[in-house]
C-alpha positions in Angstrom: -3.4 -26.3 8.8 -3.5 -22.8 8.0 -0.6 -21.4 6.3 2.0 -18.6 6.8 1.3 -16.5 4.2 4.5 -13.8 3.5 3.1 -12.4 -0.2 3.0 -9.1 -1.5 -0.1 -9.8 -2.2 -2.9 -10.3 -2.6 -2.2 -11.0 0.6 -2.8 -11.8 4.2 -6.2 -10.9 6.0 -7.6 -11.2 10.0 -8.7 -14.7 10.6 -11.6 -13.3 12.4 -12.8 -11.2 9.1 -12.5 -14.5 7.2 -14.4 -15.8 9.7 -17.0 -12.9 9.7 -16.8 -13.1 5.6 -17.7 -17.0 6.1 -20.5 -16.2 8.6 -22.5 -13.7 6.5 -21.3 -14.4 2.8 -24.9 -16.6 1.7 -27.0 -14.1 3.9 -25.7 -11.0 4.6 -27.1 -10.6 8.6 -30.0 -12.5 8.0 -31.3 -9.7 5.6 -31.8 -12.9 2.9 -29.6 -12.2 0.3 -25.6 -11.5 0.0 -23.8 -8.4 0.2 -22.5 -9.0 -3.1 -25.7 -9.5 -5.0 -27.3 -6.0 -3.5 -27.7 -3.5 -6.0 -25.2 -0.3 -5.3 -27.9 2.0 -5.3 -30.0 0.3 -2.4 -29.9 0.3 1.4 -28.4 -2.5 2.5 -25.1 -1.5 0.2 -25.2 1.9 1.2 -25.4 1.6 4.7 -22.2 -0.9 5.1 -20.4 1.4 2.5 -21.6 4.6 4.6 -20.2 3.2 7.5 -17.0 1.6 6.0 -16.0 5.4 5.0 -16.8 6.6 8.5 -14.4 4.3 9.9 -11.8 4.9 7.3 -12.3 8.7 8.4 -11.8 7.3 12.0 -9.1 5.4 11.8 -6.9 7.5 9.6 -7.8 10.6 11.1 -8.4 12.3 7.5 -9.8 15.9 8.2 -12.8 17.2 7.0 -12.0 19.2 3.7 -10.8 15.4 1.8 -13.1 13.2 -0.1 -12.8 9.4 0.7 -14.1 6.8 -1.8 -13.1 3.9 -3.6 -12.6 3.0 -7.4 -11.8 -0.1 -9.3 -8.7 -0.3 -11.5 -6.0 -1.3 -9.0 -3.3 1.5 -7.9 -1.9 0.8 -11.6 -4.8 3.3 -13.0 -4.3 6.1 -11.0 -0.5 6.3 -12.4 -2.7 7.4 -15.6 -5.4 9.7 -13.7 -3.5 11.9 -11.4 -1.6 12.9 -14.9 -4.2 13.0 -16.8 -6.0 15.6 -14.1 -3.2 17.3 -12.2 -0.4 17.6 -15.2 -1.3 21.4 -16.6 -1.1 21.5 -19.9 2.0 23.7 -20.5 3.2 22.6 -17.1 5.0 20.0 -15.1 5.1 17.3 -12.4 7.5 16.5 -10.5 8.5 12.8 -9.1 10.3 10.8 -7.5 12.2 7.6 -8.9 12.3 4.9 -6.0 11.4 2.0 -7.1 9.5 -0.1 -9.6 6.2 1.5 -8.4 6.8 5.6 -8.5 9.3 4.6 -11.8 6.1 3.6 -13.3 4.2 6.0 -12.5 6.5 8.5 -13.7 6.6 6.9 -16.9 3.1 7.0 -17.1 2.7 10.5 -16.4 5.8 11.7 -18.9 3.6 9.8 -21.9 0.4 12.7 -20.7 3.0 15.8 -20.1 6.2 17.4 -18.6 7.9 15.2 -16.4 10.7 16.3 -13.7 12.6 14.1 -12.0 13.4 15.3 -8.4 15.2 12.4 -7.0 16.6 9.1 -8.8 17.8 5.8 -7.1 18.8 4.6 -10.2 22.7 5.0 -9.3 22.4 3.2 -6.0 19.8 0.4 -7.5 17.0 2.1 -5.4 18.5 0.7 -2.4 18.3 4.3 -0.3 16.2 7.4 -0.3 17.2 11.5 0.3 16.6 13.3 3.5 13.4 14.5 3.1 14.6 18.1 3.8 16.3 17.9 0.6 13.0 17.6 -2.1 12.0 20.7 -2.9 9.6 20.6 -5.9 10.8 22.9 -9.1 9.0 26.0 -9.2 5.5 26.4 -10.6 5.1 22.1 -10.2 1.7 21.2 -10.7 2.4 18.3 -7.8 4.8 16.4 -6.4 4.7 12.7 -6.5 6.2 9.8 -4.2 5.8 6.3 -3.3 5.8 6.1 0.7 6.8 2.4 0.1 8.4 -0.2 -2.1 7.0 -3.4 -2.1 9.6 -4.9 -4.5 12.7 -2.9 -3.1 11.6 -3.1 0.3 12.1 0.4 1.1 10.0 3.1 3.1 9.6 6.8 3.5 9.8 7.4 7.2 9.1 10.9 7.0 8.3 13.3 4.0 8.8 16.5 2.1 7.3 19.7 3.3 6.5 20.9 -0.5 4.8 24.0 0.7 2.1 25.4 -1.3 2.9 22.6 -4.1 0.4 19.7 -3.4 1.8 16.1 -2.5 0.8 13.3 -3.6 1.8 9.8 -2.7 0.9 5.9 -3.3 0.6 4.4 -0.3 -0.5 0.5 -0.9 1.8 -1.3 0.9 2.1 0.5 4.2 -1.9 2.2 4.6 -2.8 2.1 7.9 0.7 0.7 9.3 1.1 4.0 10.8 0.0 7.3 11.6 0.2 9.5 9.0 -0.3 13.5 9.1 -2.8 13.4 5.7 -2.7 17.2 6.0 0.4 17.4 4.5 -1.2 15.8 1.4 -3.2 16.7 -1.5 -4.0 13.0 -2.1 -3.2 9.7 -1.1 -4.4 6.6 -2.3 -3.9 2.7 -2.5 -4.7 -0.2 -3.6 -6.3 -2.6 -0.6 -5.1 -5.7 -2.0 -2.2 -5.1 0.4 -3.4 -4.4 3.6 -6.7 -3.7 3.8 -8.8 -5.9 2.1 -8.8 -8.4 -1.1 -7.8 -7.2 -4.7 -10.0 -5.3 -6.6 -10.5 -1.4 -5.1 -8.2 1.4 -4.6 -9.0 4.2 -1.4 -8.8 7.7 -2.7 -8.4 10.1 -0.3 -8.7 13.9 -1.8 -8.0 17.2 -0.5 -11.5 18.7 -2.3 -9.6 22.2 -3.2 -7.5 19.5 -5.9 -11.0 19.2 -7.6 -10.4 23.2 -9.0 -7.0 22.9 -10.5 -8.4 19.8 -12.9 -7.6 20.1 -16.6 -10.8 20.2 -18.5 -12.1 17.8 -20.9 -11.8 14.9 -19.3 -14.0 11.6 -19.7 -16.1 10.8 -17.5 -14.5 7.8 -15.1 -11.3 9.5 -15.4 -12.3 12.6 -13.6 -11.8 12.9 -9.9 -14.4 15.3 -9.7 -17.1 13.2 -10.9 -16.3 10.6 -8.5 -15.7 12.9 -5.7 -19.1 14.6 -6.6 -21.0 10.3 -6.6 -18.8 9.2 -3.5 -17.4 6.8 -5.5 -20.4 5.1 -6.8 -20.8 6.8 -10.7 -20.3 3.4 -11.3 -20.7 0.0 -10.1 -18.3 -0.3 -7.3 -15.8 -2.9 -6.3 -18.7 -4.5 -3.7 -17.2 -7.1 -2.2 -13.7 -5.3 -1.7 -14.9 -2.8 0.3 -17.2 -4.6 2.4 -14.4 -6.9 3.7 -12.5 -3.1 3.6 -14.8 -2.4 6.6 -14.4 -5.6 8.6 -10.8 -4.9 8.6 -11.2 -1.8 9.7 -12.9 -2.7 12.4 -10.4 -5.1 13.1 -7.8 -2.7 13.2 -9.9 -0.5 15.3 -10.3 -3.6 18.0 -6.2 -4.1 17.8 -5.5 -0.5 18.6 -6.2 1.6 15.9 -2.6 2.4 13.6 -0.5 3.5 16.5 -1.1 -0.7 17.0 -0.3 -1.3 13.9 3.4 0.4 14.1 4.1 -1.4 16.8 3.5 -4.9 15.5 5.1 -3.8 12.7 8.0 -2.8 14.6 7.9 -6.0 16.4 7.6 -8.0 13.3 10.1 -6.6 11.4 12.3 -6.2 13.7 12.1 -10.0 14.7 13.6 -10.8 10.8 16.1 -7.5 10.2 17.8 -8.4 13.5 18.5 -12.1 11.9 19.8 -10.4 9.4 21.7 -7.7 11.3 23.3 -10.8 13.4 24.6 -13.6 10.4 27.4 -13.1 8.1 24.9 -15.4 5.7 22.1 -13.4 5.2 22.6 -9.6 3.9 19.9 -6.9 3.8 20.7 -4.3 0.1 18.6 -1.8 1.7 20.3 1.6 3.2 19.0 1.0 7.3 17.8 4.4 7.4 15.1 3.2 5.2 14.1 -0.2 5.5 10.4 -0.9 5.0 8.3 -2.6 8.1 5.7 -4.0 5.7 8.2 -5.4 3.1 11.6 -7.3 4.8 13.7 -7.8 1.3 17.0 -10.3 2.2 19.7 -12.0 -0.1 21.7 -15.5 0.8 25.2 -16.1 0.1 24.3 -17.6 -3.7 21.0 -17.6 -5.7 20.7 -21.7 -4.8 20.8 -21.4 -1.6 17.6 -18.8 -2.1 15.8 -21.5 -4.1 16.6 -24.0 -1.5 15.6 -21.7 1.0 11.8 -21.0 -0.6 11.5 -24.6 -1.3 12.2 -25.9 2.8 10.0 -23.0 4.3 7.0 -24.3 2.0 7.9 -27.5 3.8 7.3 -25.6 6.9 3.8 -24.1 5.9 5.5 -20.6 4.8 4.8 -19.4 1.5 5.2 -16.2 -0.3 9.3 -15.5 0.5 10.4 -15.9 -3.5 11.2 -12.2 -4.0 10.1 -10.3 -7.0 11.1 -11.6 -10.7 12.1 -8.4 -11.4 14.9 -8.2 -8.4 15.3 -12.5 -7.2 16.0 -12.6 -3.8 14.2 -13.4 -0.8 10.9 -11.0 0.7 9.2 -11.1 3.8 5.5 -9.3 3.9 4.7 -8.2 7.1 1.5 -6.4 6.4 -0.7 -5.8 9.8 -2.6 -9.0 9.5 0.2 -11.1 9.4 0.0 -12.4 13.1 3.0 -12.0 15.2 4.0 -15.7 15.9 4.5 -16.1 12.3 6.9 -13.3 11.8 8.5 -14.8 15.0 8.7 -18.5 13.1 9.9 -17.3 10.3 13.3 -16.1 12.5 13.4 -19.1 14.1 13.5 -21.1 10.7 16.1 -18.7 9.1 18.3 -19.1 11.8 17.8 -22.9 11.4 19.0 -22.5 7.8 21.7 -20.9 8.4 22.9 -23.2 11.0 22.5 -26.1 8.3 24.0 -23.9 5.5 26.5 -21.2 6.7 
C-alpha cells in the first residue's frame, strides 16, 4: 500500500510519472539505452531537455527576454551566486528576513558585501509578513531579495513588492508552479525541484537576460550566470535524471490544468486541514491568517506529547512526513501539487479523530 507522503521533501511526485519513470528507466522509448546514461551533449538528451524548457516556458508563462535552465547545487548555492554576481562592489542588497530560508540567504550574501535588511520577523518569530505596499528597496539597491514561501514557518507571499526599477529577486521552491505568477515583475526567480517539481538534485533558473550586464566581473567560471545563461545550462554536466522527470511533471501539470489547477487544489487541500484547525480549541495554527502557506500547513497540539503521539498513530495510518522541522517542533502538513486530494482529505478526517480521542 502506497503511502501518504506529507514531507518537505524530497517529496511527493504523480503516480503516473513514477509510472512513466518505471516504463522507460532500462530503455529510454525503445531508443536502447537509459536517459540517464546519454551523454549531455547528444540527441537523445537534448531533445527531452529542449522540450522540458519549452514546457516550463508554457506552463509558467515566462516571457521572451528570460533565460531558463537548470543547475546542480540545490537552492542552498544560489544564496552564494546571486551575491557573489548581483552585490556591487561598493553597493548593497537588500532582503528580507522571513524565515529560515531568506535568513540564510541573507547571511550568506552579508559574508560577500553590504547587506540591508528591509523587513525582519524576528520580533513576531516569523509568524507574519508586511503588506507588500510597504517594501520599498533603499536607494541605489543592487536587488531586492525575498522568499515567496517558507517551508519551515509555513508562511507565503500572496502578493509582492512593486520595487520599480530595482530588480526582484525571489526563491521560490516550495510553491513553483502552485500558482500563477506575473515573472515580469522579476529579475530572477529560481528553485530547487526537490519540492514540487521533480526529485532532488537541480535548481530552475529563470533570468531576466538584461541581469547578465550588471554582473560583477571576475567571477569563476560555474559561478557566473552569464556563462550558464550563454550554455543553456549545460557548461557542465547537468543534473540528467532531475530534469527529465522535471518534464514528465510538467506535462503532468499541463494534463491537470496547467497552475491555475494547481491553486485550486491547493486551495482545496489546504483548506481541508486549516479549517480543522480553524474549528478545535486543540489544535492552533502560529501563522498570521493573512499569510498562511497552501504548500506548507504548520499546526501545534495542546503539549509537545501529544505531537509525538500524534506523528507516531498517523504512521499507523500510512501518513508519514507530519514531524515538523527540528529547528521549530511542531506538526507540518506538505501539500505540494502532487499530493492527491483524498489524502489531504484523510488527513482531516484522522485529525479530527485525534482530537476526539485526545481533547
Amino acid at each position: 500500500m502506497r503511502k501518504m507522503n506529507f514531507g518537505a521533501g524530497p517529496s511527493v511526485l504523480p503516480m503516473e510519472v513514477l509510472e512513466e519513470i518505471q516504463r522507460n528507466i532500462v530503455d529510454y522509448h525503445k531508443m536502447g539505452m537509459s536517459m540517464i546514461e546519454a551523454s549531455h551533449r547528444g540527441g537523445m538528451f537534448e531533445d527531452m531537455y529542449d522540450e522540458c524548457l519549452s514546457d516550463f516556458r508554457k506552463v509558467f508563462s515566462i516571457p521572451d527576454d528570460y533565460d531558463v535552465y537548470f543547475l546542480g547545487g540545490g537552492a542552498t548555492l544560489q544564496f552564494t551566486m546571486i551575491p557573489m554576481n548581483f552585490l556591487l562592489k561598493g553597493g548593497h542588497a537588500d532582503y528580507t528576513r522571513t524565515g529560515s530560508w531568506s535568513n540564510k540567504a541573507a547571511d550568506d550574501a552579508a559574508k560577500l558585501g553590504n547587506v540591508s535588511i528591509v523587513f525582519d520577523g524576528k520580533d513576531s518569530n516569523y509568524s507574519t509578513l508586511p503588506d507588500p505596499k510597504e517594501i520599498r528597496p533603499s536607494e541605489d539597491s543592487s536587488y531586492l531579495y525575498l522568499c515567496s514561501n517558507e517551508t519551515i514557518g509555513g508562511i507565503e507571499w500572496q502578493d509582492f513588492p512593486d520595487t520599480g526599477s530595482v530588480p526582484l529577486i525571489a526563491d521560490m521552491s516550495s510553491d513553483f508552479l502552485s500558482r500563477p505568477v506575473d515573472v515580469s515583475r522579476f529579475a530572477m526567480i529560481y528553485g530547487g525541484v526537490q519540492k514540487n517539481l521533480g526529485p532532488a538534485g537541480a535548481t530552475v533558473i529563470i533570468m531576466r537576460r538584461d541581469m547578465l550586464d550588471k554582473r560583477n566581473p571576475g567571477l569563476t567560471a560555474y559561478m557566473d550566470y552569464g556563462k550558464h545563461a550563454k550554455e543553456r545550462g549545460l557548461y557542465n554536466t547537468p543534473p540528467v535524471f532531475s530534469i527529465w522527470v522535471v518534464g514528465l511533471v510538467l506535462k503532468w501539470i499541463m494534463a491537470n490544468g496547467g497552475v491555475e489547477g494547481m491553486l485550486e487544489h491547493a486551495k482545496m487541500k489546504s483548506g481541508y486541514i486549516y479549517d480543522v484547525i480553524d474549528s478545535s480549541s486543540f489544535y492552533r495554527s502560529p501563522v498570521d491568517s493573512r499569510y498562511r502557506s497552501r504548500m506548507n500547513v504548520v499546526f501545534r497540539c495542546p503539549t509537545e506529547e501529544l505531537e509525538a503521539k500524534f506523528v507516531e498513530e498517523s504512521k499507523k495510518e500510512g501518513m508519514v512526513g507530519l514531524k515538523g522541522h527540528r529547528s521549530v517542533g511542531g506538526l507540518r502538513a506538505s501539500l505540494y501539487n502532487a499530493l492527491p486530494m483524498e489524502d489531504a482529505a484523510s488527513l482531516a478526517e484522522f485529525m479530527k479523530e485525534f482530537e476526539r480521542r485526545n481533547g
